[in-house]
C-alpha positions in Angstrom: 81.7 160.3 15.8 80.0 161.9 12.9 82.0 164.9 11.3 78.9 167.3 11.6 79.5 166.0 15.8 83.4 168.0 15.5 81.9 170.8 14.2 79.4 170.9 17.1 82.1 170.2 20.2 84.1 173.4 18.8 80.3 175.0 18.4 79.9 174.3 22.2 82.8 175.6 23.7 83.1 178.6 21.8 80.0 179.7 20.9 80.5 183.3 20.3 84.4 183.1 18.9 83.6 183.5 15.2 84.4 180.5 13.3 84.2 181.9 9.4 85.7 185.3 8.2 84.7 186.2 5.0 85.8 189.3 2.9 85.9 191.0 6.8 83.1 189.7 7.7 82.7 187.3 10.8 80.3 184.9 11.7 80.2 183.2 15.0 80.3 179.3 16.0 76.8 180.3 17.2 75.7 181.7 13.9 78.0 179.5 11.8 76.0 176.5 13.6 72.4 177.9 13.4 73.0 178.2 9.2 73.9 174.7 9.2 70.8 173.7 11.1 68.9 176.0 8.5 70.7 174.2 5.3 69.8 170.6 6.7 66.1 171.3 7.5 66.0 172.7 4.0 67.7 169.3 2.8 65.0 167.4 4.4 62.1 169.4 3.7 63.2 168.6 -0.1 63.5 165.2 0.3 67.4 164.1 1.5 67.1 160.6 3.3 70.0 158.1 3.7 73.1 159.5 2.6 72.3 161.1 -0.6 75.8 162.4 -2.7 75.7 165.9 -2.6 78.5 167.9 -4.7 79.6 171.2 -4.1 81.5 173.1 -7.0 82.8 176.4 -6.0 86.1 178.4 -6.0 86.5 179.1 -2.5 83.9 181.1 -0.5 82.9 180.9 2.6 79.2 179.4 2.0 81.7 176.5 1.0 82.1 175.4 4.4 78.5 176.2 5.6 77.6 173.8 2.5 79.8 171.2 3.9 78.3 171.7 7.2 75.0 171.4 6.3 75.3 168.6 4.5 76.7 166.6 7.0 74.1 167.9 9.4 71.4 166.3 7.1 73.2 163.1 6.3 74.7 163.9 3.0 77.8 162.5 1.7 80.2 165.1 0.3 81.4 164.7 -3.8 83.8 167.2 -4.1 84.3 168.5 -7.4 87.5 170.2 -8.3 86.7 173.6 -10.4 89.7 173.3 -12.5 88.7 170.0 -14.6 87.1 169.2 -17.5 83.2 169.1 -18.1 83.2 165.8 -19.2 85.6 164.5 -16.0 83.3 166.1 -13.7 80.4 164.6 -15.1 81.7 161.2 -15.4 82.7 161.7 -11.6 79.3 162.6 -10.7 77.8 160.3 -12.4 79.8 157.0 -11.4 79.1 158.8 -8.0 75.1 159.0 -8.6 75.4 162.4 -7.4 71.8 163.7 -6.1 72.9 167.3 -5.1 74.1 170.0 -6.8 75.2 173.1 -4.4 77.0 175.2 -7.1 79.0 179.0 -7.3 77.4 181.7 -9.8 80.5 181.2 -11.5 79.6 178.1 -12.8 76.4 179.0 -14.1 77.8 177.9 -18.0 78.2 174.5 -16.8 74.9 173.6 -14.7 72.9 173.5 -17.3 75.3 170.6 -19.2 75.7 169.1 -15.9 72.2 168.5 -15.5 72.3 167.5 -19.2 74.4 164.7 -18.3 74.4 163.6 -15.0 70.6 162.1 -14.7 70.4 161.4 -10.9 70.9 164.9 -10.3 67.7 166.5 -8.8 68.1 169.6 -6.6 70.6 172.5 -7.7 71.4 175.3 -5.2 73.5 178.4 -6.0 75.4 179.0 -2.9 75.9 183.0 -3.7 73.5 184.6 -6.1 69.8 183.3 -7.3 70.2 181.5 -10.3 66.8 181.0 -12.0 64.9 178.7 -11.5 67.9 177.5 -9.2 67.3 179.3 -5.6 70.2 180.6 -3.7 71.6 179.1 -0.5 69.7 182.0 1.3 66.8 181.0 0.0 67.1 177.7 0.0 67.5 178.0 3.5 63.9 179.1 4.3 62.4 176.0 3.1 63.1 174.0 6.3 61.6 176.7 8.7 58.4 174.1 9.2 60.9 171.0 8.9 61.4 169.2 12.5 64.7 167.6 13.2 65.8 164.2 11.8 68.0 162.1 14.6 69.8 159.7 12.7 72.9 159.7 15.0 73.7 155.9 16.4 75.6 155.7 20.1 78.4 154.8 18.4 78.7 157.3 16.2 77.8 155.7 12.8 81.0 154.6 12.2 81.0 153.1 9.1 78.5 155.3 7.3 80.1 157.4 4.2 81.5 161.4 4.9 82.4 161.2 1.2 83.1 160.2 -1.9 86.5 161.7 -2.8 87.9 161.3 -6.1 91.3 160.1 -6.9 93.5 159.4 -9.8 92.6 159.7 -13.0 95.6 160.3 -15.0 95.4 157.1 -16.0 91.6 156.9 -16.3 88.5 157.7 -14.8 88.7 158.8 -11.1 87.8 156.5 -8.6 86.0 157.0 -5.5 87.6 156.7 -2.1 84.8 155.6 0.6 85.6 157.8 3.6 83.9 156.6 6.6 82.6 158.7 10.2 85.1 155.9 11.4 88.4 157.1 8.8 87.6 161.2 9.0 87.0 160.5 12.9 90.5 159.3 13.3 92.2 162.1 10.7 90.1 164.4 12.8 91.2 163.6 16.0 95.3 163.2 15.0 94.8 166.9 13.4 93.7 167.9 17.1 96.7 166.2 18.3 99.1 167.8 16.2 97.4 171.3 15.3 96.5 172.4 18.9 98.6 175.3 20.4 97.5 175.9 23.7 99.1 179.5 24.4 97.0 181.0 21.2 93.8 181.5 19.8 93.9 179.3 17.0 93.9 181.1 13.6 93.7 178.9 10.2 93.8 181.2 6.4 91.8 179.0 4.2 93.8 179.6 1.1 93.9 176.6 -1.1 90.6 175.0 -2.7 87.7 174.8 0.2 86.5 171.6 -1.7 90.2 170.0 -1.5 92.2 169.8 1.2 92.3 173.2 2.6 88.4 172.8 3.4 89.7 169.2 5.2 92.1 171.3 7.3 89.3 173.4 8.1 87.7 171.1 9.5 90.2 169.7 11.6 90.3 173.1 12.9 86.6 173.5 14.1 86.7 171.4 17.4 89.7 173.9 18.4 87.7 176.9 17.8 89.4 178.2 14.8 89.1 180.9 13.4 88.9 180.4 9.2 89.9 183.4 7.6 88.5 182.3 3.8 90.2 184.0 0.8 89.3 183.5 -2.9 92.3 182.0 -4.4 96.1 182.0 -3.8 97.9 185.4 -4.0 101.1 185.2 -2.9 101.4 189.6 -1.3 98.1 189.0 0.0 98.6 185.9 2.0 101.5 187.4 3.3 99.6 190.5 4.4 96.9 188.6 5.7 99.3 186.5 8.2 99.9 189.8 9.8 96.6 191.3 9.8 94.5 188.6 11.0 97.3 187.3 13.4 97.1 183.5 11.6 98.3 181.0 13.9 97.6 177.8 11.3 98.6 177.7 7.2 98.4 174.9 4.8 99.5 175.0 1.7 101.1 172.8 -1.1 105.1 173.1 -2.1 104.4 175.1 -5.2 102.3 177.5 -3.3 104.6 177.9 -0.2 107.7 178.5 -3.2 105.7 181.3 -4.2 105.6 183.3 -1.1 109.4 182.4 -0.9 110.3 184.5 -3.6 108.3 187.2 -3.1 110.0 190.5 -2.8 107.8 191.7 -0.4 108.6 188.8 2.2 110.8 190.8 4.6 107.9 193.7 5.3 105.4 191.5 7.4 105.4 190.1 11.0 104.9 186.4 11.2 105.2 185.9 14.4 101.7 184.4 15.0 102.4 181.1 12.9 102.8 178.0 15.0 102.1 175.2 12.3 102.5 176.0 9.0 101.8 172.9 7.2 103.7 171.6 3.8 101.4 168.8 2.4 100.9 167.3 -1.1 104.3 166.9 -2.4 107.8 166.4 -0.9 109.4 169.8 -0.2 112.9 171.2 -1.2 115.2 170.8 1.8 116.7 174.1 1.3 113.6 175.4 0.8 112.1 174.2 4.2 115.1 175.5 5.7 114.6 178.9 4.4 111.1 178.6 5.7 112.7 178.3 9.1 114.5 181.5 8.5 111.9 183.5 7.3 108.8 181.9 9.0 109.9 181.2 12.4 109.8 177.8 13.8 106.5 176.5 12.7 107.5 175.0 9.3 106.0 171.4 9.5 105.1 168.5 7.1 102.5 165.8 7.1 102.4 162.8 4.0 98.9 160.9 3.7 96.7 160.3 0.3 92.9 160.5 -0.4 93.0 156.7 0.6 94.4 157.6 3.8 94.1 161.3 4.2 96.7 163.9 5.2 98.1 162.4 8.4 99.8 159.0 7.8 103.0 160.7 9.2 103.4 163.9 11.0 107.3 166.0 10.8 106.7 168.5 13.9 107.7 171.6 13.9 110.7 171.4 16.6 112.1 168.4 14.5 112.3 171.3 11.5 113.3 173.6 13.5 116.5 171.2 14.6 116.9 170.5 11.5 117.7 173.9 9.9 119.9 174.6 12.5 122.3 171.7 11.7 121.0 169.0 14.1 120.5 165.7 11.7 120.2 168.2 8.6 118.8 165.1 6.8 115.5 165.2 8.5 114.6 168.3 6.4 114.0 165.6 3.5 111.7 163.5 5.7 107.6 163.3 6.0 108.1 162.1 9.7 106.7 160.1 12.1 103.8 157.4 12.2 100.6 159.1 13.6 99.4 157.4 16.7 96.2 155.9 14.6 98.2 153.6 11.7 100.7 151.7 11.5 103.5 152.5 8.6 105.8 150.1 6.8 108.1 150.0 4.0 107.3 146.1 2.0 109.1 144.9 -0.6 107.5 143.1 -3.9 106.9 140.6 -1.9 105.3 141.2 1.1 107.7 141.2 2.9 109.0 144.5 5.8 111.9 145.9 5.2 114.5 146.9 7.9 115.8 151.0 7.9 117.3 152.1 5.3 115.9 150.2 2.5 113.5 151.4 -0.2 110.5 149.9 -0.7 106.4 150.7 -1.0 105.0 152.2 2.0 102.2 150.7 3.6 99.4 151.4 6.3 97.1 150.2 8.7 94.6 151.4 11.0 91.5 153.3 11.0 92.5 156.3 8.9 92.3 154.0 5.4 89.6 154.1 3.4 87.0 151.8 3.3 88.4 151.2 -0.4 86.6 152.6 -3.8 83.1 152.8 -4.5 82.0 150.2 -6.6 85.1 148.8 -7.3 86.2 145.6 -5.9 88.9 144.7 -7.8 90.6 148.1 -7.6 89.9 147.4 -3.9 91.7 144.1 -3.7 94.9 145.2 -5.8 95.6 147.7 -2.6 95.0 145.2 0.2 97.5 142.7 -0.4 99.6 140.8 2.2 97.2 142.5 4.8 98.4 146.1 4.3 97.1 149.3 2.6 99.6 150.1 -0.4 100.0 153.7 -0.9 102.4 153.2 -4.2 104.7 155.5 -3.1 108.3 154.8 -2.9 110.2 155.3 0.7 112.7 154.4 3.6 112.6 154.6 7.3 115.8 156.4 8.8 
């Protein structure tokens, strides 16, 4: 299916459960929906045919994932674009993208001018929270489609091979690259999330605290054909996700190691009530054992892990929370250093130099199939080919099965 079509299955079974809070405010799958409808009209009445690269530059904010929505609706392909780079890296991004769309946060105002400056395809600039100009807000942007009919451009199969996004990755080594994510890649990521994430005894509760154009606005998405609730807040603050885990009742957390270390040693830790939380996801970078442990402690059993990569994203291996749980108690301790289990959509191998699979307990490079990998990078055969050898996807990460 098409991700705008996830959205719309959580839309239709839970229509008035609100799908977005932001700074207290809630808006409904109903409402939530009907402002996506509004942003794509507006996307066509300006113009947007085929799928158009459309990047969104924003700390987080809940018009984020109406952006996101909206885009989809319309056809768009999503360029995220991370807020903490350079200029000139985000430029070069867009560029090598041929990003069309700029949907941008007041913040930024300093750099949409030098943007534009030096990114040429770029032709339409929204800013998603305040009116910027000669730049109209998302508000008003979304008035220009009220004479705009509907474009179908859904196939019975779901488009599966047309683009979600263009996702950057690497870098550190040169310019980023751009990971082709298909309907057919998010699709599958989508539906394992479901798999994983659903708690059937709860009203399912996500705090969007990480960046909304990274992976936090991913797990968002996941969320919506659950009927989450996204509680968005504007950055990481240690006291305040703590408080908010009480206040809002969260059932569902993501964050990175670094992030999760924070709330760890917090003083405040021992004055909230978490028992709500029945996933509370670790993802990005290998955990501290004893650290994951004391999660248990402190958090309940809920602590979980996941290990993926942009070219495969988020859910090449799931560590479920009753393995953790086991774990911390003393039941094959060692597990507490492992990402998990294959997901039920890809394959997962550890190869040698050679090609060749390696039995348990042997290190080698882990590698993937099945519908979660990427398509491979934009424009970049070559890059392409060096991670499709012997018939796998090579991750470049080092690892053993137990």
């Amino acid at each position: 299916m098409r991700a705008i079509d996830y959205f719309d299955k959580g839309a239709d079974a839970y229509p008035e459960r609100a799908a977005i809070i932001d700074r207290d405010t809630p808006h409904s799958y109903r409402e939530t929906r009907a402002a996506s409808e509004r942003i794509a009209r507006a996307m066509w009445a300006s113009g947007l045919r085929g799928e158009e690269r459309v990047a969104i530059y924003s700390p987080n904010d809940a018009r984020v994932l109406l952006a996101m929505l909206g885009m989809w609706r319309a056809g768009g392909v999503w360029v995220p674009v991370n807020p903490r780079n350079a200029l000139e890296a985000n430029a070069q991004y867009m560029n090598y993208a041929g990003t069309a769309w700029l949907l941008y946060h007041s913040s930024f105002h300093d750099h949409v001018g030098e943007l534009k400056a030096r990114v040429p395809t770029l032709r339409h600039f929204v800013c998603i929270d305040a009116e910027d100009g000669d730049h109209p807000s998302l508000h008003t942007f979304m008035q220009l489609g009220s004479e705009t009919d509907d474009i179908d451009w859904a196939d019975a199969g779901g488009n599966p091979q047309r683009l979600v996004g263009l996702i950057p990755t690497g870098g550190t080594t040169g310019p980023a690259k751009g990971i082709m994510c298909t309907n057919l890649a998010w699709g599958t990521m989508v539906e394992t999330g479901g798999h994983y994430f659903r708690r059937d005894d709860v009203e399912p509760v996500c705090l969007s605290v990480a960046p909304l154009t990274h992976a936090a606005g991913v797990v968002a998405m996941m969320l919506f054909p659950l009927g989450a609730t996204n509680v968005v807040m504007p950055g990481f603050d240690a006291l305040e996700v703590l408080r908010n885990i009480e206040r809002f009742r969260v059932t569902h957390l993501f964050l990175p190691p670094t992030a999760y270390y924070a709330l760890l040693a917090h003083p405040d830790i021992g004055k909230y009530d978490y028992s709500s939380l029945r996933v509370f996801l670790l993802a990005a970078s290998p955990v501290s054992p004893d650290k994951f442990k004391k999660g248990v402690e402190i958090f309940g059993p809920c602590m979980c892990q996941c290990y993926g990569q942009t070219e495969a994203p988020m859910l090449l291996t799931w560590l479920d929370p009753a393995t953790v749980a086991a774990a911390a108690k003393g039941d094959h301790p060692e597990r507490l250093r492992s990402c998990g289990k294959p997901t039920y959509g890809v394959r997962v191998a550890i190869m040698d130099d050679e090609g060749r699979i390696l039995p348990p307990h042997q290190r080698g490079e882990i590698v993937a199939r099945g519908n979660l990998v990427t398509a491979g990078y934009y424009n970049l055969p070559e890059a392409t080919a060096e991670i499709r050898t012997h018939g796998w996807h090579h991750t470049g990460d080092v690892g053993y099965k137990d």
